[in-house]
C-alpha positions in Angstrom: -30.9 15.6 40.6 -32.2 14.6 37.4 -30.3 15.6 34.1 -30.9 15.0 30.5 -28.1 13.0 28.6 -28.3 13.5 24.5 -25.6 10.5 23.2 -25.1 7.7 24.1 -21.7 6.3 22.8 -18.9 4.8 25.3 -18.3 7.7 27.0 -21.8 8.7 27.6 -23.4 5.8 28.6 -20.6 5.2 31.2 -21.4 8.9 32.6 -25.6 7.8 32.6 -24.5 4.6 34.4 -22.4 6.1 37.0 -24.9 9.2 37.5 -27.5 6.3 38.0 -25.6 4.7 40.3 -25.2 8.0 42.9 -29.3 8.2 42.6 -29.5 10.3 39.7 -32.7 10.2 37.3 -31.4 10.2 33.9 -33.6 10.6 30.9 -31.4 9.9 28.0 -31.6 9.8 23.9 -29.7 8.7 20.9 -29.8 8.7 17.5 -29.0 4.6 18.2 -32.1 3.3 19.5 -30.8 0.8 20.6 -28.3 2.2 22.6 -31.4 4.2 24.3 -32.9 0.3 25.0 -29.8 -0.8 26.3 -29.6 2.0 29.1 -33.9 1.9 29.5 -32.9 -2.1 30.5 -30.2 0.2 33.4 -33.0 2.4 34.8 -32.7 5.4 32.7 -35.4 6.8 31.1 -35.3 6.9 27.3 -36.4 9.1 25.0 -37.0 8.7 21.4 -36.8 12.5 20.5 -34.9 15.6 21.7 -38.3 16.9 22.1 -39.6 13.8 24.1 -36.3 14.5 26.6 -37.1 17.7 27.1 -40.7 17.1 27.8 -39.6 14.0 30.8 -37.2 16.8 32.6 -38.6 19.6 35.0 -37.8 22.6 34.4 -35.1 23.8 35.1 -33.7 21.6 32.5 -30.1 20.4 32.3 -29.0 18.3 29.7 -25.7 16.9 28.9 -24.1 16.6 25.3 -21.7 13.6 24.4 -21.0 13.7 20.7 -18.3 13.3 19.0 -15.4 16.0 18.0 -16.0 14.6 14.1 -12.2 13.9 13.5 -10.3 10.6 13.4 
């Protein structure tokens, strides 16, 4: 399978890694680049743009959204 993964914060990356790990092509993005580096350095594709992870998936597309719920 190969999935999109837009942020990239604990609870992301750990889904990317573990995806990854089952043989999963992950093309991934984050406002952080460097938490796009840091999961490049795993396997996973990066992506500097929502655009540019659009562009590395096949269609059809799926992409998964981690963000956060924006309360403390």
């Amino acid at each position: 399978m190969e999935i999109g993964m837009i942020g990239l914060g604990r609870m992301g990356a750990n889904m990317t890694e573990r995806l990854q790990q089952a043989g999963h092509r992950v093309v991934v993005h984050d406002i952080n680049s460097a938490a796009v580096e840091r999961m490049a350095v795993l396997g996973a594709a990066g992506a500097t743009s929502i655009e540019g992870l659009v562009r590395q998936l096949r269609p059809p597309r799926a992409i998964w959204l981690m963000v956060p719920t924006g309360t403390k």
